[in-house]
Every structure is written in C-alpha cells, then in structure tokens.
N, C-alpha and C positions, 0 to 999 in steps of 0.2 A: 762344241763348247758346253762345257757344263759348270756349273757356278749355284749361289745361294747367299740368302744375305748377312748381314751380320751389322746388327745395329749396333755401336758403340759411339758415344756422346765425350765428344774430345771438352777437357775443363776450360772452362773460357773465365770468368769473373775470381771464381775462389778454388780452392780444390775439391769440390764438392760435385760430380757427376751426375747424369742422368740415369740412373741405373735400370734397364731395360729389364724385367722381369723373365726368369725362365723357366719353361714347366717345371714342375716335380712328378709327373704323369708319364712321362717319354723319355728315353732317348734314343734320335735317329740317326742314319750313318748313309751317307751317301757313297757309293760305288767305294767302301769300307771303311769311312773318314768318317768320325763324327761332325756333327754339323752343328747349330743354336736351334737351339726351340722354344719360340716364345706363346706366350699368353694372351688369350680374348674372352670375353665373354658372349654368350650367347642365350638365349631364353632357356629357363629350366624346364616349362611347361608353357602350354598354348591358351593364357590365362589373361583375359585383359578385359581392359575397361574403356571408359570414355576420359578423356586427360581430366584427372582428378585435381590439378593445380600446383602439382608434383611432380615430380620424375620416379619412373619404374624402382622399385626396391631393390636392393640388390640379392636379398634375400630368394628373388625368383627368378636370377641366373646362378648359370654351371660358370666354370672356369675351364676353357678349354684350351688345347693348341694348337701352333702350326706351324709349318716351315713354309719357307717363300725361294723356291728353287729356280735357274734360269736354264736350259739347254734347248740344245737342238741336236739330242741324240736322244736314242734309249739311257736311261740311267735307272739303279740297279738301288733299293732301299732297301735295308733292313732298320725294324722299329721294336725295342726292348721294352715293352711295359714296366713301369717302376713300381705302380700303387693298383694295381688290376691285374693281378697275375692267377688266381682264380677261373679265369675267363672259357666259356663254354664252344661260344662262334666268335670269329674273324670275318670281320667284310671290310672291303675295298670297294667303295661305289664312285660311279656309278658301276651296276652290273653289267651292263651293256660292253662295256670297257673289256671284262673275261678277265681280271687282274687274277693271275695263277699266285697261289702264297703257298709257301713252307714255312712249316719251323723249325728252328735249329737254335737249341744252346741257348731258350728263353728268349729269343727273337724272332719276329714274321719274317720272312722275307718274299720279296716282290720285286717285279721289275715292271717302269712304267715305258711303252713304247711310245706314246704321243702326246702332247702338250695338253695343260686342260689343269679345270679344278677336280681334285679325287678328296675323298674322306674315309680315313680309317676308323673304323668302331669295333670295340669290343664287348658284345652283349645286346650294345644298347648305346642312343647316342649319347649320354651323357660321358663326359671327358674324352669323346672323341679327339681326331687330331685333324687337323686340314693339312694337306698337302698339294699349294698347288707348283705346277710343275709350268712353268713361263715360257712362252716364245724367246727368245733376246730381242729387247727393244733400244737401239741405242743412241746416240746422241754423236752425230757426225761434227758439230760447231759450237759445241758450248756458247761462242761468245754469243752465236746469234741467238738462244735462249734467252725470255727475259726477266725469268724466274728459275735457277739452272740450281737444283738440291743432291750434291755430290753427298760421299759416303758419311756421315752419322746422322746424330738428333739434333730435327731442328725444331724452330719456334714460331714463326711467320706468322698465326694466328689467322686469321680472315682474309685472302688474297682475294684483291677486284680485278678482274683482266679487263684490258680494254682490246680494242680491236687490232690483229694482226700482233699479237700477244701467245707466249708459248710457256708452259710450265715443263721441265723434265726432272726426272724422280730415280734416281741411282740406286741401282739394286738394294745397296746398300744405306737408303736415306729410310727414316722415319720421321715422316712432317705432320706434325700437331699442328694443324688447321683444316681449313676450308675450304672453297673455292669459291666465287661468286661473277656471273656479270649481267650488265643490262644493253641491251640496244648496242650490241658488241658483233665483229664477223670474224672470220678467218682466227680462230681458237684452236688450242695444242696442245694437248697434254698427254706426255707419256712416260715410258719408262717401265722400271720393274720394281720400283719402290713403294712405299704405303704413305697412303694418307689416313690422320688419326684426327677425329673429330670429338675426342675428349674432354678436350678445355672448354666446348662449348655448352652450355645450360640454355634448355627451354626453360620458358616463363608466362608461355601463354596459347592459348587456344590452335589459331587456326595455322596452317600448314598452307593455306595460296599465298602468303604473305611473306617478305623477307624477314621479318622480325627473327626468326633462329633459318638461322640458315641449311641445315643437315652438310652431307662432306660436296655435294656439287649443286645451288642453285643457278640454272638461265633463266632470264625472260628474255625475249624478242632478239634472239638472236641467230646467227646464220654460218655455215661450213664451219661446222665443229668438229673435232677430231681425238676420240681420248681412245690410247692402247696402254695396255700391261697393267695399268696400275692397278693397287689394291686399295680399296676403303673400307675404315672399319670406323665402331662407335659412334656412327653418326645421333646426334640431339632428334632428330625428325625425320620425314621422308632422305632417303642416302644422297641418290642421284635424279634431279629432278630438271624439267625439261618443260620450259610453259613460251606455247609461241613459238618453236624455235624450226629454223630448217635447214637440212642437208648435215642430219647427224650423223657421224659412224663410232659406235664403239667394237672394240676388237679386242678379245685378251685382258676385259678389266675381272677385277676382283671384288665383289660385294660379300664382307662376311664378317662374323664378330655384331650382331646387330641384336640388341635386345630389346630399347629404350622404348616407350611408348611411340608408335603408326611409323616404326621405321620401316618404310615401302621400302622394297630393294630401286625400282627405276618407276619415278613415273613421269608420262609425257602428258601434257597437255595440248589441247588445239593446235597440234604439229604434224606438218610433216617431212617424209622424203627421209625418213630412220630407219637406219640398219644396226641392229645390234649381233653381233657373232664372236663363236669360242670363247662365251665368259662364263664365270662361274658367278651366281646370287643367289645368296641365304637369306632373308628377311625374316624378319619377326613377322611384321603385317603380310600384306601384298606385296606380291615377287616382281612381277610386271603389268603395269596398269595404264590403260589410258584413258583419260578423263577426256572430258567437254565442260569445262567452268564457264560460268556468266562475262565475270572480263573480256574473254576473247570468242564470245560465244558465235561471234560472226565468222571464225576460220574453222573448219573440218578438220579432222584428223584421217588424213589418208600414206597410203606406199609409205608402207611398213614392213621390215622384215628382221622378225631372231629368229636366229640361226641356228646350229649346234654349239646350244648351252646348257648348262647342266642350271637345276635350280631349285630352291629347297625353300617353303613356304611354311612358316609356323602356326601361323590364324591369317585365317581370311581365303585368299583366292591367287592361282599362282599365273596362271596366260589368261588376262583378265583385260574386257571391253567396260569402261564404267568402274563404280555406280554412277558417279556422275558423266551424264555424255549431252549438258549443254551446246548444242551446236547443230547445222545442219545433217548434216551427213558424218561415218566413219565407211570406208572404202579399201578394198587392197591393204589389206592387214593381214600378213603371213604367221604363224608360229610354224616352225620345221626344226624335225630332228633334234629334239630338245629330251634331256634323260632331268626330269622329277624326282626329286628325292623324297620329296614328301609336299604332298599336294594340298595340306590345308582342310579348309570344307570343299574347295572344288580345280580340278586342273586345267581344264578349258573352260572357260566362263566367259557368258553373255549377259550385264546387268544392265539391262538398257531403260536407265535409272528415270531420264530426262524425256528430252522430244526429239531426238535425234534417228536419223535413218539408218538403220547398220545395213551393213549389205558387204556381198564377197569380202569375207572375212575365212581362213581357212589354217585347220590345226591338222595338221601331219607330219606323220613319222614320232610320236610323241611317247614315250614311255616313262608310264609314274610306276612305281614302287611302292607297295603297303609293306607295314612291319606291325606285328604282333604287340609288340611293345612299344608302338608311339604313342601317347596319352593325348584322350580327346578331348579339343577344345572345352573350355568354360570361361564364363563370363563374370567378371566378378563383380555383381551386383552392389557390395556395399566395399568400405574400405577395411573392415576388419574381417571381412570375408576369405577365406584359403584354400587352395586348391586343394579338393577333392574328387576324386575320379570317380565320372560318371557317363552315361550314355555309350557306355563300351562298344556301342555296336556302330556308332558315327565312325565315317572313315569316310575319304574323300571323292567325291562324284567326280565320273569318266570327264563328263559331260554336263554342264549346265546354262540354260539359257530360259532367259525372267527379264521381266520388267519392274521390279519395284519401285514407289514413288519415293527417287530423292530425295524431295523438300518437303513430304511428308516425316521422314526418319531422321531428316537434319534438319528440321522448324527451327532448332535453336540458333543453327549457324547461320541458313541463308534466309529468315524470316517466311514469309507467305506469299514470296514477288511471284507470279509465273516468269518463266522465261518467255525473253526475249521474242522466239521464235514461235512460239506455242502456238500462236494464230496463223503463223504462215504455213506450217507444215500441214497442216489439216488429216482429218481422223485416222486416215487409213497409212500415213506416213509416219505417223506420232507416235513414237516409243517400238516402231518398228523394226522387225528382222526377217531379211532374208538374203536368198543366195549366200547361204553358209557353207561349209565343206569340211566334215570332220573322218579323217582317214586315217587307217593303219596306226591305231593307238594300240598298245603295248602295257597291259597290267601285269607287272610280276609281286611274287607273295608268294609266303611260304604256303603251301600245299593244304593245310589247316588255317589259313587266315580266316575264311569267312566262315570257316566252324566255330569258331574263337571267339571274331570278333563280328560278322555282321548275320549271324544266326542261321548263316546257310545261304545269304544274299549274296549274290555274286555283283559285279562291275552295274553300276547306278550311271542312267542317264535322263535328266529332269527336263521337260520343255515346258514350261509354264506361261502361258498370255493370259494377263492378268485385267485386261482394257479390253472391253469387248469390241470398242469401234476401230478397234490396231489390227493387224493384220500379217500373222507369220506365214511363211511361204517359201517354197524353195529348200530345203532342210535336206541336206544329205551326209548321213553318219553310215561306214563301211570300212568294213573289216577290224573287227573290237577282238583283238585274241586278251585271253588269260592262259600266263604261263604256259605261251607256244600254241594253243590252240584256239584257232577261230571259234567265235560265238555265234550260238543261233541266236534269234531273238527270244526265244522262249529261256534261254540259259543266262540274261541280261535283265537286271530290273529295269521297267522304263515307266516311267509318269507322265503324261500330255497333258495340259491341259487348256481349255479356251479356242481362237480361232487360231489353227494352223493346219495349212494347205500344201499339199503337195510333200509331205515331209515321206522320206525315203531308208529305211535304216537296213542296213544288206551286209 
C-alpha cells in the first residue's frame, strides 16, 4: 500500500473554502506522481526568552515543508527544488538510515525502504522539507469511533475525551484543534492524519496548568493509546502527560513547533510509557520528565523510547528534570534513537529538586553536529536580535547536574521547599546513581571541531553541585566519533564534586 495526503476543505456555509497552503520551495513526486506539499513553520534560530506576555514573532521563524505519506512498502521520491537550486550538499537524515540520492534533470532522487520521520536539506536546515513516510493506521468501525475525522478540513476546536473515548484522523483529515482530558481511562487516538493547534493563543505564564492547552494535555489518567498521528503548531508544551499510566505512543508526528516552551513530549509523575518509531522536532525540550509539586507523592518510573528520531532547537533533547519533585525516577530507558540536533545537551540529567534518580540508561544513541546550526542565545531584552555568537557551543555527549529548581524559577514556584525535602535526607537529595550511558554515536563532518569547538572533541560534564548528595555508580562506554571509538584522553570530560565509583571505557 502506498498513499499520502491531500487536504482539501469541502464549502459548507458560503463558497468560500479553506484553502490549504502549498510550498513554493518543492515539489515531490512519489514512485513518479506528483504529490501536495504543504507548509509549517519552525524556529529560525535557537533564540529565546522567558514568556514575555506575548507570543513568539514570526519574524523568527522559517517557512518550511512537508509531505505526510502512508505505505508499507519501499517507495521511491524524487524532490525538484524550486527556490534553492544553487545548492552545494544534499542530506537525507537521519544518517544512520544510508538514504542513497541521485540526481537527475534537477531532481534528487531517493528511495525510502522503512517507515519513520526523514528530513531533506539543502545546505542547511532552513526551508527544509519533512518527509515523513507512515505505517497505515486504520479504522476497522468508524461507527465505534467517537470522534471519527474522515478526508478534509476540520474545525473541532478543543476536544474533551472522556473515558473509553476514541479520536481517529484519516490520512487525509486536517483537524484545527486540541485534545484534552482529566481523570479519563481507556483513550485512542490514531490515524495518519494531523492535528493543528493554530487557533489556539497563549495568554499567560505557566505550562502545569490547563489555561492553553498545546495539541495533547492529560491529567490523571490511565491506558492511553495514541499511533500515526502528526501534531503541529502547538500554543505550549505539544504533547504533555501529568499523572498518567500505561502510555503507549507509536508512529506519532511532533513537528512544525516554534512558539514559545513548545516541549516536544513531556511526562510528569508518571508511569508504565513507552514511546516508539516517532519522529519530534521541538523548539524547547524534545523529551522530558519532570517531578512537579501537585503530584510530587507519585515517581516517575518504567519508561521506554524507542527508535525515534529527534531534533531539539534550545535546551536538552533525552532529558531527566529540571524539575524532578518526587521521590524517586527508576527504569528509564532512551535506545536507539538518531538526534538531529541535540540542543545544549543529548543525554541529560537535571536533577533540579530532591529526587532519587537511579538506573536510568541512554543507548544505542546517535546525535549529529552540522557546521552550520547556529548556537543558542538568549534574548535578554525584547528589542534585542539574534546575533551569532559562542560559535564553539555545540551539544554535550553527555550531561549530568543538579541545579536548584526553585532557585532559577523563584518567580514561578515562590521559596516553598518541596514536600519531600525532609524525607529524603542528604545523601538521597538531588541524587544520581546507577546510570548507564552506552554506544553513543557522534557523527560530523570531518572539520566540525576545527570550525566549531577549536579542536574539542565529544563533551561529557558530571557536575554535583550539593556537597552532602552523593553520585555513584556512573557508567559511560564506548563514545565513537565518526566510526571510531574514543579513548578518554580524545574526549573532553569535566567532574566535579562527590562522585564515586564513576567508570568511563
């Protein structure tokens, strides 16, 4: 089977349609048929601030594309540049993937053999194209659906699920909305369709709260099941997860994210998640799990993503914290996951709170540096503009820290200690051990760290910042760059404070 979408919005009220916007950057041709190419935006640069009482500028997103394809074969793209035909390199990432390209007659052509998000660039990621290439996910009953969005543009706006509640999304649907629910079980959402979180406006601070919702908020809820979908545009964090247990996503789409803290997935005091074969692009944080005060009595344990691809603009992309209110985090897997671009750091430990992290373990992990991604900055003031600087910033292999949460966010969560802070006692408080970080994979062009980190190779930081805390157990083994294993002397490494037993091989 092989398929793709095509949004077209049938006239309902007047003659006047929803007209879908389609790149002028591309066009692509599947297995020799032209196909629709539509439009997203994405961050232009890695520039951000603290929510200024506004929403992001548009001035400081790109416009880019993408197709939304279904099979379950190999299928065979050629992609025609319209507005970038100058161009020096072609990439097809992830690399890992080995995507062979020709060209012929002004077109790349490629053939994709497996399911999965891919991103074509030329030069450089701006007006890149997304390509992701879908499992089929299908809908055996419509009636039994109880939100069932067949072929065009819809409008729905804010959908509440309640319990034993299902959404499904047709390849060919475009649904401007939301999703929401509370104290809700047995949840369904799939399909190969997109959700658009457009219509929705932030208008205030904090992100624990339902007040904006981004494209997927739960609290307190149980056997959730979301495959295929894509979400784009969301107001706030994308897909967000507080309280909830016995998640699985499979096959979703996080991408088109630019707006102020749009985190790609974050979970809160949850567990019993499996995330696997998704593709997320975030602005912020790619994947994160917190420990917040509300539910600061439940752990965040048995955890697993899988083979995902993921692409982090500012911040941190397989990410413990910053906030980790809560007893304990436990059995936290990252595996086999291809990093597009890792942010300030692609394994990270912020163990921000009083919490116990322990066996938590990143493997099989490959990020990616490029020459040409532009390093974070902070924009200070609001008439301030990005200007490139710190050229030599690029993203750490590895990072593990304790910085105080509620010292760096006084404003949001006042001067309370947590809850736990007396129970846990010193040597458990803001503690990490029994970690496992293996077979990580740094590729870059040949000249990256002549270029850009002055001859510094792959960065790995351990910093215990709390003299009466206690790290321990630390095991980091086998760091290649481009194919070849590192000694430690060929790795920059930083320690510092109490930590025991740490093992790097």
């Amino acid at each position: 089977m092989i398929g793709y979408s095509t949004f077209k919005h049938e006239w309902m009220k007047s003659q006047y349609a929803c007209e879908i916007p389609h790149s002028k950057d591309y066009k692509v041709y599947l297995n020799g048929k032209e196909i629709p190419v539509y439009t997203c935006r994405i961050s232009k640069y890695p520039f951000n601030t603290w929510w200024p009482g506004h929403q992001r500028p548009i001035n400081q997103t790109d416009l880019v594309s993408y197709v939304n394809l279904v099979s379950d074969e190999e299928v065979k793209i050629a992609v025609e540049p319209l507005t970038k035909s100058a161009y020096k390199k072609v990439m097809v990432k992830p690399y890992s993937k080995g995507v062979e390209i020709k060209k012929a007659g002004g077109r790349v052509e490629f053939a994709l053999k497996t399911n999965g998000g891919y991103v074509f660039e030329l030069d450089d990621y701006h007006n890149l194209l997304y390509i992701f290439n879908n499992k089929p996910v299908v809908c055996e009953d419509p009636d039994k659906v109880t939100y069932y969005f067949g072929k065009g543009v819809h409008f729905p706006g804010k959908i509440t699920l309640k319990s034993n509640e299902s959404i499904y999304v047709d390849k060919d649907a475009l649904v401007y909305g939301c999703i929401f629910a509370e104290d809700a079980e047995n949840l369904h959402i799939y399909g190969n369709g997109i959700f658009d979180d457009s219509g929705e406006e932030r208008f205030s601070e904090p992100c624990y709260e339902p007040f904006t919702n981004g494209n997927i908020k739960f609290y307190d809820c149980k056997n959730i099941k979301i495959e295929g979908v894509g979400f784009t545009n969301s107001a706030i964090w994308c897909v967000n997860f507080f309280h909830c247990f016995d998640v699985e996503m499979d096959g979703i789409n996080v991408f088109g994210q630019w707006r102020y803290n749009t985190d790609g997935v974050d979970i809160m005091n949850s567990q019993r998640i499996t995330m696997k074969n998704s593709f997320i692009h975030s602005f912020d944080d790619t994947i994160t799990i917190k420990g917040i005060d509300r539910y600061a009595f439940e752990s965040n344990a048995d955890m697993l993503f899988e083979n995902c691809v993921l692409w982090c603009d500012w911040g941190r992309t397989c990410e413990i914290g910053l906030e980790t209110n809560c007893l304990e985090y436990k059995n936290i897997t990252f595996r086999n996951c291809d990093i597009l671009r890792g942010g300030s750091a692609a394994c990270d430990i912020q163990n921000g709170d009083c919490a116990e992290v322990h066996h938590i373990t990143f493997e099989d992990i490959r990020l990616e540096l490029e020459t040409f991604y532009t390093p974070p900055v902070l924009q200070e003031t609001q008439t301030k503009t990005y200007q490139r600087v710190n050229e030599q910033d690029h993203s750490a292999a590895i990072a593990i820290s304790n910085p105080s949460f509620r010292k760096e966010y006084a404003f949001l969560v006042g001067d309370k200690a947590s809850p736990y802070a007396l129970q846990i006692g010193d040597k458990r408080f803001a503690s990490v051990h029994h970690i496992t970080a293996k077979n990580l994979q740094v590729i870059c062009d040949e000249n990256y760290f002549e270029k850009r980190a002055k001859g510094k190779a792959v960065y790995i930081g351990i910093h215990n910042d709390i003299d009466t805390t206690e790290y321990a157990d630390i095991i980091i083994e086998n760091i290649v760059l481009n194919g070849k294993r590192l000694s430690l002397d060929e790795m920059e490494i930083e320690m510092k404070g109490n930590i025991k037993n740490l093992i790097i091989k």
